[in-house]
DRENDO-1510 file (C-alpha; in Angstrom, 1 decimal, always signed):
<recs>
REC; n; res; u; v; w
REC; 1; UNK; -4.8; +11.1; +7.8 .
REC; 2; UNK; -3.5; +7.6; +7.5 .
REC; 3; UNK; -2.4; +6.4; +3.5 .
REC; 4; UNK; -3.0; +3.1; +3.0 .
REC; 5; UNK; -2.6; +1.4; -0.2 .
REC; 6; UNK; -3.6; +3.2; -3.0 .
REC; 7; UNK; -3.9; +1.1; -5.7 .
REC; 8; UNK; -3.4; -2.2; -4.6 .
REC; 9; UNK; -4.4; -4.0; -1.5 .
REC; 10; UNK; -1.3; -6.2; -0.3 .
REC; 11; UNK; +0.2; -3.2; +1.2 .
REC; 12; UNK; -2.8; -2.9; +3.8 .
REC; 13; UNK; -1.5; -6.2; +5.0 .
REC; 14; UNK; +1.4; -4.7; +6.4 .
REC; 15; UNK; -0.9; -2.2; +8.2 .
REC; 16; UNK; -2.5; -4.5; +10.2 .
REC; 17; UNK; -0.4; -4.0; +13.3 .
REC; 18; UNK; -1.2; -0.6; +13.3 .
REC; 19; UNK; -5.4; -1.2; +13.3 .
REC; 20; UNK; -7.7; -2.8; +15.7 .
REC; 21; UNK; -7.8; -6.5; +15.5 .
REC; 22; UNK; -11.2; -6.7; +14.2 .
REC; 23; UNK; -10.1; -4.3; +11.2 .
REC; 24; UNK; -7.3; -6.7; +10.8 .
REC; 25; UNK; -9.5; -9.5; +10.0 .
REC; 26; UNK; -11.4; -7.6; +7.5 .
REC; 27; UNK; -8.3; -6.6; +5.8 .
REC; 28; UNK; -6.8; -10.1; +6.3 .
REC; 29; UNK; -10.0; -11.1; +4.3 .
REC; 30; UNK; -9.4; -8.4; +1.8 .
REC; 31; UNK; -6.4; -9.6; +1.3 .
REC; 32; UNK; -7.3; -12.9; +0.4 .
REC; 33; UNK; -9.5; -12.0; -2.3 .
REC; 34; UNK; -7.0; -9.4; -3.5 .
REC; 35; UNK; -4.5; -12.8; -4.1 .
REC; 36; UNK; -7.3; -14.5; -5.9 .
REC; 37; UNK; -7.6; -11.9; -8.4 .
REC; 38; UNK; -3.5; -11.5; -8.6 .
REC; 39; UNK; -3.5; -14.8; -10.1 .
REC; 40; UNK; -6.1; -14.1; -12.7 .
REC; 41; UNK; -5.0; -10.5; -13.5 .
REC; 42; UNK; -1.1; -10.3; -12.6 .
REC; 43; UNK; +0.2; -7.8; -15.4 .
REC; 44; UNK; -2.7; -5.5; -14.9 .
REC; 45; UNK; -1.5; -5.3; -11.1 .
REC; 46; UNK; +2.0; -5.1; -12.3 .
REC; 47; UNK; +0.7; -2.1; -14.3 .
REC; 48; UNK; -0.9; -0.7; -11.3 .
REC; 49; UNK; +2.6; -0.8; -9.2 .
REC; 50; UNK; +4.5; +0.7; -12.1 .
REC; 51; UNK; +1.8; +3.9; -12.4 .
REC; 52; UNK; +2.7; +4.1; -8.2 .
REC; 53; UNK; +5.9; +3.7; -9.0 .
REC; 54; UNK; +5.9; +6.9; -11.3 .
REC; 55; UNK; +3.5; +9.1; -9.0 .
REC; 56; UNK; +6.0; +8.5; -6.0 .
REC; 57; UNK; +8.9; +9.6; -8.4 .
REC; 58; UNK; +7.0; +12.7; -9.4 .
REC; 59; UNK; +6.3; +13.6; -6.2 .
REC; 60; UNK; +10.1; +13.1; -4.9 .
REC; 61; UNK; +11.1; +15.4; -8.0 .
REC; 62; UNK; +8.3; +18.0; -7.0 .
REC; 63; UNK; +8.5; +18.4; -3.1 .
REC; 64; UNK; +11.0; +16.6; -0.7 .
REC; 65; UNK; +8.4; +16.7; +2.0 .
REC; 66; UNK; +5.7; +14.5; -0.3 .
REC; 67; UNK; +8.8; +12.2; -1.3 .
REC; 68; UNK; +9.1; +11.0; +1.8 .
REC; 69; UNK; +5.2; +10.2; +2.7 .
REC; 70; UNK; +5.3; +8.6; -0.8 .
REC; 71; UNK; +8.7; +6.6; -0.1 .
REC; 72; UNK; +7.1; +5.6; +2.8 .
REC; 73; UNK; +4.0; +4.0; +1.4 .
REC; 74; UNK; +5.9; +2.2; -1.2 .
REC; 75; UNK; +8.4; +0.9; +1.3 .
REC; 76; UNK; +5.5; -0.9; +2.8 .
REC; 77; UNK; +4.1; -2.0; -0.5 .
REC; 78; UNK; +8.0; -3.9; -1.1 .
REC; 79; UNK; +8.0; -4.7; +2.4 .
REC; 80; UNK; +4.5; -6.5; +2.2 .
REC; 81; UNK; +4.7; -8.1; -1.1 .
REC; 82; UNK; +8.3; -9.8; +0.0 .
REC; 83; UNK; +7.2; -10.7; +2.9 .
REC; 84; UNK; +9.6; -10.4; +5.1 .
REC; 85; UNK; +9.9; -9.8; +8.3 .
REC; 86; UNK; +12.3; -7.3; +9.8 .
REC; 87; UNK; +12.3; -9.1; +13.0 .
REC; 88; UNK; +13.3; -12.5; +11.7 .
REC; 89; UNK; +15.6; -10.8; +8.7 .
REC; 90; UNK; +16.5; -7.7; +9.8 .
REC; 91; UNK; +19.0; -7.3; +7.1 .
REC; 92; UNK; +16.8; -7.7; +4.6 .
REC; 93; UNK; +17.2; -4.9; +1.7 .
REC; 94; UNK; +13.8; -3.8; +2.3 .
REC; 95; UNK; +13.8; -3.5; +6.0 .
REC; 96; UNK; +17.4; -1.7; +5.9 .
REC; 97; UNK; +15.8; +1.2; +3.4 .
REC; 98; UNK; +12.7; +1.7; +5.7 .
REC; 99; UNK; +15.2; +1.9; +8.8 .
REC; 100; UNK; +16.7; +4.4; +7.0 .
REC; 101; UNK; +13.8; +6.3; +5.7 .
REC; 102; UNK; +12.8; +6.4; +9.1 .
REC; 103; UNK; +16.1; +6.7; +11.0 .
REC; 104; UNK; +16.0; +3.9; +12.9 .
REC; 105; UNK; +18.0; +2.1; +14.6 .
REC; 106; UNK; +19.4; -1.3; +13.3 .
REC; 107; UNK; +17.4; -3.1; +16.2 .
REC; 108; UNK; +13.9; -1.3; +15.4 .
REC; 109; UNK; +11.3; -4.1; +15.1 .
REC; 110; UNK; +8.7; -4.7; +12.7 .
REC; 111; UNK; +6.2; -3.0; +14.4 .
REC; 112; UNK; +7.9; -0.3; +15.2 .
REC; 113; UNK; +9.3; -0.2; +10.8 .
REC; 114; UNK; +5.5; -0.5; +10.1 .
REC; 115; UNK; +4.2; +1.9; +12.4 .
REC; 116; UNK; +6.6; +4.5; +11.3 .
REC; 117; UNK; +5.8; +3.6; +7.8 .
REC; 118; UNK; +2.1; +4.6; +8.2 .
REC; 119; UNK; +3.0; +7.8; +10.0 .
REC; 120; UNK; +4.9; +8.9; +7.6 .
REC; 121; UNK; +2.6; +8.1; +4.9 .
REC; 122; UNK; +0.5; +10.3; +6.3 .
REC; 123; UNK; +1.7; +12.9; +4.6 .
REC; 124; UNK; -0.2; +11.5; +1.1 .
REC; 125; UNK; -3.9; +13.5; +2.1 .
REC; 126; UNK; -7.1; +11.8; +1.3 .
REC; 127; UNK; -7.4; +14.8; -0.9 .
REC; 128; UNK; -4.7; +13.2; -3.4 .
REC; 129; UNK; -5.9; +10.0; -2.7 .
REC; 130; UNK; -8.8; +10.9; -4.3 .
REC; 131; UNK; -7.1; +12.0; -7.5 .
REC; 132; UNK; -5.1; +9.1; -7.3 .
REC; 133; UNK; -7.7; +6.9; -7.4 .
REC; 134; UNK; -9.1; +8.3; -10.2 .
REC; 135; UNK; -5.9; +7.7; -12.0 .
REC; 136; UNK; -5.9; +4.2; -10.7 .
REC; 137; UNK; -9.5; +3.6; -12.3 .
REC; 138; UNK; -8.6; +5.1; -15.3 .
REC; 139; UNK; -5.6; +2.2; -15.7 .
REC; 140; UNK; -8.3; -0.5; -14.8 .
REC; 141; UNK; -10.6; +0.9; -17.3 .
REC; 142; UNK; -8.0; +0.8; -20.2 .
REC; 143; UNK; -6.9; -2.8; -18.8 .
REC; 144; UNK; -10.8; -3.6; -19.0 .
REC; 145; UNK; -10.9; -2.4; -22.6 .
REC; 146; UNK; -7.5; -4.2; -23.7 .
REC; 147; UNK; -8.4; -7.6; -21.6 .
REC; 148; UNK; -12.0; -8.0; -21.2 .
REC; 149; UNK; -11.4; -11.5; -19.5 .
REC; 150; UNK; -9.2; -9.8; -16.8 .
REC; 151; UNK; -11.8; -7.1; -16.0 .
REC; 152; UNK; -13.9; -8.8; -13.5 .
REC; 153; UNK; -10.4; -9.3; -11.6 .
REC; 154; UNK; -9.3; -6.0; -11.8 .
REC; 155; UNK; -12.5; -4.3; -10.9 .
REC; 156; UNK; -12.2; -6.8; -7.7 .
REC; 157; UNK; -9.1; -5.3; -6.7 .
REC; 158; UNK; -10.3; -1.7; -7.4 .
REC; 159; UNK; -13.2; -2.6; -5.0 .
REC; 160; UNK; -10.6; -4.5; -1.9 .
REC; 161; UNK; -8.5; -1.0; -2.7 .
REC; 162; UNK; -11.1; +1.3; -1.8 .
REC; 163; UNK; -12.8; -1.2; +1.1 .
REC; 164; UNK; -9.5; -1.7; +2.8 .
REC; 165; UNK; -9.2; +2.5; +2.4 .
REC; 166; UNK; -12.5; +2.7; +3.8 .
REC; 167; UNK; -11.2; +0.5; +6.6 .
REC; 168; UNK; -8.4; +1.9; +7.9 .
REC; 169; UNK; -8.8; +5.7; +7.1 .
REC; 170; UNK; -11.6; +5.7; +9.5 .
REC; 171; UNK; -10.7; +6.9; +12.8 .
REC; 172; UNK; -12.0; +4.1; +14.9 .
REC; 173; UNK; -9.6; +1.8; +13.0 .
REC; 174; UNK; -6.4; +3.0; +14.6 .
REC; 175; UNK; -5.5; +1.3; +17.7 .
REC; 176; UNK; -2.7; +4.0; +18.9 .
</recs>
């Protein structure tokens, strides 16, 4: 099973080498939307990263197996939301920690990083995805309650979350 973002949708950007290119555009569009709302309803994302943030730690404290799918899939949240490019900057600090995560060598491309980014992520199952994104409603929910004029923003994200999900968990997506 492929793990895409789980809570927020700029790290299905980085995913889009790895899916047809018509489910590219559809998460290119997803993305778009997802910025939109960023704007209106940036520390309820920043909230969102720091509750991934915690949920990766657990898991690297629990099983050493699940810490790397988890690193993994945080690795291309960073390498998404600075994005760089390993290609262009391949000594960039994000790029070196998913080389090394995947132990790669220094000349492995950007395709090849994100590629081996989404395999290994595939060791988060849909099964804790869908616990996960309980969780994840649960913080839009208390977001909702706390900033009523950010809700319609957050809700939007929750929806490009579980859309781009949708996209590229299904089979047909993958190109490889």
């Amino acid at each position: 099973m492929i793990l895409v973002t789980l809570a927020l949708a700029l790290p299905i950007l980085s995913l889009q080498h790895a899916l047809s290119p018509k489910d590219a555009e559809e998460i290119n569009k997803l993305g778009k939307v997802f910025q939109e709302s960023n704007k209106i309803a940036h520390d309820g994302i920043v909230l969102l990263e720091k509750v991934m943030d915690q949920l990766r730690d657990y898991e690297c404290r629990r099983n050493q197996e699940d810490c790397a799918a988890w690193n993994a899939y945080r690795l291309g949240d960073a390498l998404t939301e600075s994005k760089a490019n390993c290609d262009e900057t391949p000594e960039n600090e994000v790029c070196k920690k998913a080389r090394d995560l995947l132990r790669m060598a220094d000349n492995g491309s950007h395709k090849e990083i994100l590629g081996g980014l989404v395999d290994l992520a595939e060791g988060v199952t849909k099964d804790e995805l869908k616990y996960v994104n309980n969780l994840m409603d649960a913080v839009v929910d208390y977001i909702c309650y706390k900033e009523p004029g950010k809700c319609t923003a957050m809700r939007v994200v929750s929806d490009v979350m579980r859309q781009g999900e949708d996209i590229v968990l299904s089979p047909q997506s993958r190109k490889i």
